[in-house]
C-alpha positions, 0 to 999 in steps of 0.5 A, spaced: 446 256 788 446 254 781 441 249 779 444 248 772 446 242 769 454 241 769 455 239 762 451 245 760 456 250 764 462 245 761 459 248 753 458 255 755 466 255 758 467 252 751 463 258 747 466 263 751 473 260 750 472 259 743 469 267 742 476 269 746 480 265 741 476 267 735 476 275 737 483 274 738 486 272 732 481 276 728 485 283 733 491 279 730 490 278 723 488 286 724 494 288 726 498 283 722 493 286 716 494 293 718 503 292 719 502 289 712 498 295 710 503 300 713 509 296 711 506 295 704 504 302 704 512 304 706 514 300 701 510 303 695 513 309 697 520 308 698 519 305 691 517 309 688 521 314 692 528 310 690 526 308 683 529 314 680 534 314 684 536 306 682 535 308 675 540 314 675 545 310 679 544 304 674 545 309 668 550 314 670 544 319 671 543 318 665 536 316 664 530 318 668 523 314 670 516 314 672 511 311 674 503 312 676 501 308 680 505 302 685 502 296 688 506 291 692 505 283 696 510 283 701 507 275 702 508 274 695 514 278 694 511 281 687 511 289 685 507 291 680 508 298 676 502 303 672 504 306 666 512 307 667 516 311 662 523 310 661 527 316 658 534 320 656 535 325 660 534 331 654 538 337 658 545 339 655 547 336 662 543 329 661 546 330 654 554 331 656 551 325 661 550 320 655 555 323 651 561 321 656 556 314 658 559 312 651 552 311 650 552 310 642 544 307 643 538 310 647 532 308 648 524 311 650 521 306 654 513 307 655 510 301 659 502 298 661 505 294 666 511 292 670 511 285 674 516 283 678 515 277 682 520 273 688 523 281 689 529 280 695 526 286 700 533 286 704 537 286 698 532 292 695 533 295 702 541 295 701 540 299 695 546 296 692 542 290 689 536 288 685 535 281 685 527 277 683 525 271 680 521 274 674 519 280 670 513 281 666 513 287 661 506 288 658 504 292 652 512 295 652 512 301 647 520 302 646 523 307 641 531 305 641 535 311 637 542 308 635 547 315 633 555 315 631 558 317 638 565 318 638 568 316 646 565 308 645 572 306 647 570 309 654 564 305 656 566 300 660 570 305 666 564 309 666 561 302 668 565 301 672 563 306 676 556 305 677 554 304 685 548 298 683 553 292 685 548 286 681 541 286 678 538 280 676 532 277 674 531 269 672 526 270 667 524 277 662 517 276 659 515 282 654 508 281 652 506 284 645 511 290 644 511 295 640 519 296 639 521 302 634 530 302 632 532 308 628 539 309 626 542 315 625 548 313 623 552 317 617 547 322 617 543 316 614 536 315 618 533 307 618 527 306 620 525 298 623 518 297 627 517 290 631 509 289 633 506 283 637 508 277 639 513 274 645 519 276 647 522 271 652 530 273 656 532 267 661 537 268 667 538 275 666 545 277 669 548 284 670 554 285 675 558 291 673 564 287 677 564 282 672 567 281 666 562 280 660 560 272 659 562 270 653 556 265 652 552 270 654 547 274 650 545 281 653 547 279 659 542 272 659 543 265 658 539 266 652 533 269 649 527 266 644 522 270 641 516 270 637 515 277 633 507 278 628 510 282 624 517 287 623 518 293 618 522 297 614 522 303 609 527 305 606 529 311 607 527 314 600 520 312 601 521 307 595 520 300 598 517 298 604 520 291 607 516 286 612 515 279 614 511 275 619 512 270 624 518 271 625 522 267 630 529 267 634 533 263 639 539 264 641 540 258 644 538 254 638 542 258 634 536 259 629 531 264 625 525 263 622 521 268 618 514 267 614 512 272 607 519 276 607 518 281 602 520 286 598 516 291 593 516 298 590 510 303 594 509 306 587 507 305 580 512 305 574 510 312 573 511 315 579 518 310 581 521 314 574 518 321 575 521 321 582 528 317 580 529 322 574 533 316 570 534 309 568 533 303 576 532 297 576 525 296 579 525 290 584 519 285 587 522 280 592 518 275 595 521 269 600 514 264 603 519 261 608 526 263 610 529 258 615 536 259 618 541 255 622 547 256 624 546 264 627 550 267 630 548 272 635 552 275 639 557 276 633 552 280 631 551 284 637 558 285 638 561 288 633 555 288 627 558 281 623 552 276 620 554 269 621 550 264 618 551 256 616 545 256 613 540 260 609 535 256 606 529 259 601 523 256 599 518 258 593 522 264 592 521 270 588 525 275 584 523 280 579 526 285 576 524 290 571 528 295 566 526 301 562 531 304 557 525 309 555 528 315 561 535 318 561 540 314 562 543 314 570 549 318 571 552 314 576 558 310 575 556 302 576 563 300 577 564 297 584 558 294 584 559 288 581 556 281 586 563 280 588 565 287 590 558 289 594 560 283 598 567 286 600 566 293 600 560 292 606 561 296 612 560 289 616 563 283 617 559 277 613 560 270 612 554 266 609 556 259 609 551 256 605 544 259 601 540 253 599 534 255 594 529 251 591 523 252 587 524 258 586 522 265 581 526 269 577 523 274 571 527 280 568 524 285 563 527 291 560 524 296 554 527 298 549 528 305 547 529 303 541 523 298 539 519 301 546 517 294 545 518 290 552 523 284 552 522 278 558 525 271 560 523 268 566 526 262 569 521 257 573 523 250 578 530 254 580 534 250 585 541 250 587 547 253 592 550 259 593 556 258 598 562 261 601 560 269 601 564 272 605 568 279 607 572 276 614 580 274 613 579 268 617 574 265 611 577 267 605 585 263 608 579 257 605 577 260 600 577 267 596 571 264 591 564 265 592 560 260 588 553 260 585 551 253 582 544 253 578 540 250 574 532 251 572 527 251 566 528 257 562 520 260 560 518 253 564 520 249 558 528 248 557 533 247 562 538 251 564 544 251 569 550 255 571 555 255 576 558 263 576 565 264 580 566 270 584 574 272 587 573 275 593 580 278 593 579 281 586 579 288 587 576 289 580 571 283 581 574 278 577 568 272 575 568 266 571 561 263 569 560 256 566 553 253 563 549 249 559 543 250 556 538 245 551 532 245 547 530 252 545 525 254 540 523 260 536 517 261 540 521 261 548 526 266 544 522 271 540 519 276 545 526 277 548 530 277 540 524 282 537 525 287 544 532 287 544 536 285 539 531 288 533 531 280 530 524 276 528 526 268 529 521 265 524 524 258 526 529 254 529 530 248 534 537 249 538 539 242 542 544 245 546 549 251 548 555 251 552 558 257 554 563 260 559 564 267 559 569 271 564 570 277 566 571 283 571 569 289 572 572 293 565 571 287 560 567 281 558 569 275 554 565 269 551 565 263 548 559 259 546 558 253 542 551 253 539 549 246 535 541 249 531 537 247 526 533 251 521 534 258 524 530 263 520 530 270 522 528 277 519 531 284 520 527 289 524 527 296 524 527 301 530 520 300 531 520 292 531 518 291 524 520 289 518 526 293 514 522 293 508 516 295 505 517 290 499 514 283 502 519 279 505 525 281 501 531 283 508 528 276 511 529 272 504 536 276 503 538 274 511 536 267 510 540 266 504 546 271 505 547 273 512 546 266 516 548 260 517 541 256 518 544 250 522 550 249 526 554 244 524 553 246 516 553 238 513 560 235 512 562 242 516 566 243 522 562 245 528 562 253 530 564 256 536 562 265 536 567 268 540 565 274 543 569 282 546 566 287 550 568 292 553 564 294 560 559 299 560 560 303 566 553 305 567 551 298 565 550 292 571 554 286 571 548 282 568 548 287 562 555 286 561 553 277 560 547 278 556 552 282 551 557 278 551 552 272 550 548 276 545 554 278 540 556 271 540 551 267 539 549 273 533 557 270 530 556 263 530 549 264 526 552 269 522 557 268 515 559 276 514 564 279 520 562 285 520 554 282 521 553 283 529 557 290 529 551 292 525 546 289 527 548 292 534 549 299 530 542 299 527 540 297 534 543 304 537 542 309 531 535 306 528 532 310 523 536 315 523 542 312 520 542 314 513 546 308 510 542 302 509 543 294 514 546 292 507 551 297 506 554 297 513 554 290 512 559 289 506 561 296 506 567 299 508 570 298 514 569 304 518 574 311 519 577 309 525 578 303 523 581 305 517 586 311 521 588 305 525 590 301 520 593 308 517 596 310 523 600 303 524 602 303 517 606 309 518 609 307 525 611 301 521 615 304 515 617 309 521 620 303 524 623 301 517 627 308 517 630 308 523 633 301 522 636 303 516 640 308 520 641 304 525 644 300 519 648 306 516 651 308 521 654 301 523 658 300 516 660 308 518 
C-alpha cells in the first residue's frame, strides 16, 4: 500500500509523461535528421551525378562541368557548389559539336562558389526544367573566346533541339569576376579584361520554345553592373586602353566610366625604332564619360552602337608627329573622318557628342629645322552630331557636324564648324571659322618650326577663313585683317639666311610683305590658296596647308613668294640658287613647257581652221 501524497504521484506521472514526449520528439527529430541527411545526401549525389548530363543537354554535348564538392538544404531549397569549371569539349568530336552548334562564341568557366537558393526539387527530379529564386557566382574567372564560324545561320534549329525545356533564375549575381574576351576574328587577336566589381542579371529566362523576347537582354529583363577596372592592349603591343568605375544599366539605358585613357606603352624612341616611319603618336585622357540613350540589345544583336549621348568632360587629346624617320609608305587615302565612319565594320549612330573644357595639343618636328612646332588649344567646348554609317539616319541627314570654339594657347579665341558628307565616297568637308587676336608671341614657335619664318611682330585682330575640300584636293579662302608684321626668313636650320646683320629681314619687310592689312586707303586682301592632296599626309595636314600658303599670300606682295618659301622649306640648304632669286626669277621649266606646249596646241589649232577655211571655198 502506498503511503505517499497523491500530488507527489500526480508530478512524477507529469515527469514521466514529459520524458516520453521529450525522447520521442527527439527519436523524431533523429529520424527526420537522418531521412534529411539521407536525402540531402542522395540529392548531392544525383546532383553532381546529372550535372553533367544537364549541362550537355543544355548545350548540345557541347560543354563539360565539374564540381569538387556539393552541399545541399532541402529546408532552405539552396545548392551551394565548390571550385566549378565550365569548359568546350576540346576532342575533334566536342569540335564538330560546336562547329555544327553555330557557336561563334565559347567560354572557360572557373568559379569559387556557386549558390543557388529557392531550387524546385520536383522540376530538378523531372530533368526537363531548372527553375530558382537567385543565383550567386562569386569570384568567377571567365575566358570568352569569340571566332569567324561559318554555319551561325543554323543556330536556332540546333536550339531547338535541346531536350531542357526551361531554365530560369530570378536574379544572378556575379561577385568580383575576372572576365577575359579574346577576339579572334579575321585572324585578328583582341584581347579585353574585366576585373572586379558587380554584376547583376534580373528575371533571367531561357526557354528554347520560345521566341526570343525583344526587350529582353541575354534573356533577362535587364542587367546592371558596376566593373573597377576594364583593359585592352592593342594588338601590336603599342597602346594600352583602361578605364575605372565604369557602370552599365540596360534598364536606364546608360553608361558611365571614370579616367578612360589611351597612351603609348614606350618611349618615342622605341615608338619610331619599331614602326620604322613617320605616326602619329597619340594620349587620350576622358576624366568622366557619361552616356544616355544606349542601346544594348543592338549591340548584342548585330555589333551596332547607338547612342544619344555622349558627353565628355575635361577631355585630353594630344598628338605628337615627327618628320625626322622615313616617311610612311602606306596610302592615307580613305582615311579621312567622314570616310573611317562609313568604311566601319559595324553599324553606328552617335547622335550627339557634348565636350566641354576640354585639351587638344599637337606637336611636329621638322626634318628640315629638326626644331619642334606646337599649338594647343585650352576651354574647348562644342558639338559633334549626326555621326553615322546606318541607312535609316542618313534619310535625316548625310552630314556629320563638328561645331567648336576654344582659346587657342589659352590666350585668343577660336571657333570652327567643320561639315563632313556622309555619302561622299571621296569624303567631301567643308570647314568655316574665325579667329581673333593673335600675336607674335602665340605664333612664333610653330611659324619658326615649320614655316622657316621668324615673326618679330604682328597684331591680327581677326581671320575668317573656309576652306573645302575632299580627299584629292583643298581649297582655302582667308581673310586676314594685321598690323605691323615683321618677319625674318630662316634658313633650314631655323636661322637667319645671312651672315650680314639683319639684311634678308630688312629686305622682306620693305620688298616682300605687306605689313598690315588693309594697306592705308587700300582695299582689304583676301589669300586664296591650291593643294593638291598628299596621299601619304593626314586630313589635317591638308587644312594647315591650305591655311598656310593662304595667309603667306595675303601677307606677301610677290606671286611667286609662298612656292619659294615652301620650296626652300623642301630643299634647304642645299638648293643652289638663292630665296631672292627663285623669288623674282624665271619661272620654273615646267611651267615654261607648258606654257610652250599650249603655244603650239594653239597656233596647231590656228593651222587646222585655215584648212577647214580652204577647203570650204574648194
Amino acid at each position: 500500500m502506498d503511503f505517499r501524497p497523491q500530488p507527489y504521484m500526480a508530478t512524477q506521472k507529469k515527469h514521466k509523461a514529459l520524458r516520453i514526449i521529450l525522447i520521442s520528439v527527439g527519436v523524431l527529430l533523429l529520424v527526420l535528421g537522418c531521412v534529411a541527411w539521407y536525402f540531402a545526401s542522395n540529392y548531392e549525389k544525383l546532383i553532381k551525378q546529372r550535372l553533367p548530363m544537364w549541362v550537355a543537354k543544355a548545350t548540345d554535348s557541347v560543354y563539360n562541368v565539374s564540381v569538387e564538392d556539393i552541399s545541399i538544404s532541402l529546408i532552405s531549397h539552396t545548392v551551394t557548389l565548390k571550385n566549378a569549371r565550365f569548359w568546350p569539349d576540346s576532342s575533334e568530336a566536342g569540335k564538330k559539336r560546336i562547329y555544327d552548334a553555330g557557336m561563334g562564341t565559347t567560354f572557360v568557366l572557373n568559379v569559387d562558389e556557386i549558390k543557388a537558393d529557392g531550387l524546385l526539387w520536383e522540376q530538378i527530379l523531372s530533368q526537363k526544367e531548372i527553375n530558382c529564386r537567385s543565383l550567386q557566382i562569386l569570384r568567377p574567372k571567365l575566358q570568352v573566346i569569340t571566332a569567324n564560324v561559318d554555319s551561325l545561320a543554323d543556330t536556332a534549329k540546333k536550339v531547338a533541339k535541346q531536350k531542357i525545356e526551361k531554365i530560369s533564375f530570378g536574379d544572378i549575381a556575379f561577385i568580383d569576376p575576372d572576365i577575359t574576351l579574346i577576339n579572334k576574328k579575321d585572324s585578328v587577336v583582341a584581347t579585353y579584361t574585366i576585373k572586379g566589381g558587380r554584376t547583376d542579371v534580373h528575371n533571367w529566362v531561357y526557354d528554347p520554345q520560345e521566341p526570343k523576347n525583344k526587350g529582353n537582354l541575354l534573356y533577362s529583363k535587364y542587367i546592371t553592373s558596376k566593373i573597377d577596372t576594364v583593359y585592352f592592349k592593342t594588338k601590336d603591343g603599342i597602346y594600352d586602353i583602361t578605364a575605372g568605375a565604369v557602370e552599365v544599366s540596360s534598364k536606364d539605358r546608360t553608361a558611365n566610366a571614370k579616367n578612360f585613357r589611351v597612351h603609348t606603352l614606350l618611349s618615342k624612341d622605341e615608338f619610331h625604332k619599331l614602326i620604322g616611319h613617320q605616326k602619329d603618336i597619340y594620349s587620350v585622357h576622358f576624366p568622366t564619360i557619361a552616356i544616355s540613350g544606349l542601346d544594348m540589345n543592338r549591340i548584342l544583336d548585330n555589333g551596332a552602337i547607338v547612342m544619344d549621348e555622349v558627353k565628355l568632360d575635361r577631355s585630353s587629346v594630344e598628338i605628337y608627329h615627327s618628320r625626322m624617320p622615313p616617311p610612311d609608305p602606306t596610302s592615307k587615302m580613305g582615311n579621312y573622318p567622314n570616310q573611317l565612319i562609313q568604311k566601319l565594320a559595324f553599324p553606328l549612330y552617335l547622335k550627339k557628342v557634348a565636350i566641354s573644357n576640354g585639351h587638344f595639343k599637337y606637336t611636329e618636328i621638322s626634318n628640315v629645322t629638326t626644331l619642334p612646332g606646337s599649338f594647343h588649344i585650352e576651354q574647348m567646348n562644342g558639338t559633334v552630331t549626326n555621326a553615322t554609317n546606318i541607312p535609316e539616319h542618313l534619310k535625316e541627314s548625310v552630314s556629320c557636324i563638328a561645331d567648336l570654339k576654344g582659346k587657342f594657347m589659352n590666350k585668343s579665341d577660336m571657333a570652327a564648324v567643320f561639315n563632313f558628307s556622309l555619302t561622299d565616297k571621296a569624303g567631301g568637308f567643308d570647314v568655316r571659322g574665325t579667329h581673333s587676336n593673335l600675336d607674335a608671341a602665340q605664333l612664333n614657335e610653330i611659324a619658326k618650326a615649320l614655316g622657316n619664318i621668324s615673326i618679330g611682330s604682328v597684331r591680327i585682330s581677326k581671320i575668317n577663313f573656309h576652306i573645302n575640300g575632299n580627299e584629292n584636293e583643298g581649297r582655302a579662302e582667308i581673310t586676314m585683317l594685321y598690323k605691323g608684321l615683321k618677319v625674318t626668313i630662316l634658313n633650314a636650320k631655323g636661322g637667319d639666311t645671312t651672315n650680314r646683320k639683319n639684311t634678308i629681314s630688312l629686305l622682306a619687310d620693305a620688298l616682300l610683305i605687306h605689313d598690315a592689312n588693309p594697306m592705308p586707303d587700300k582695299a582689304v586682301r583676301v589669300g586664296v590658296s591650291y593643294q593638291k592632296r598628299n596621299p601619304y599626309a593626314s586630313f589635317f595636314n591638308l587644312i594647315w596647308k591650305c591655311v598656310f600658303e593662304a595667309a603667306i599670300k595675303t601677307s606677301l606682295k610677290s606671286d611667286n613668294v609662298a612656292d619659294a618659301i615652301a620650296e626652300q622649306k623642301a630643299t634647304g640648304p642645299e638648293k643652289k640658287k638663292t630665296l631672292l632669286q627663285r623669288i623674282f626669277g624665271k619661272k620654273p621649266k615646267k611651267e615654261e613647257q607648258a606654257r610652250e606646249k599650249e603655244k603650239k596646241i594653239n597656233e596647231e589649232k590656228k593651222e587646222i581652221k585655215k584648212e577647214e577655211k580652204k577647203a570650204d571655198k574648194k
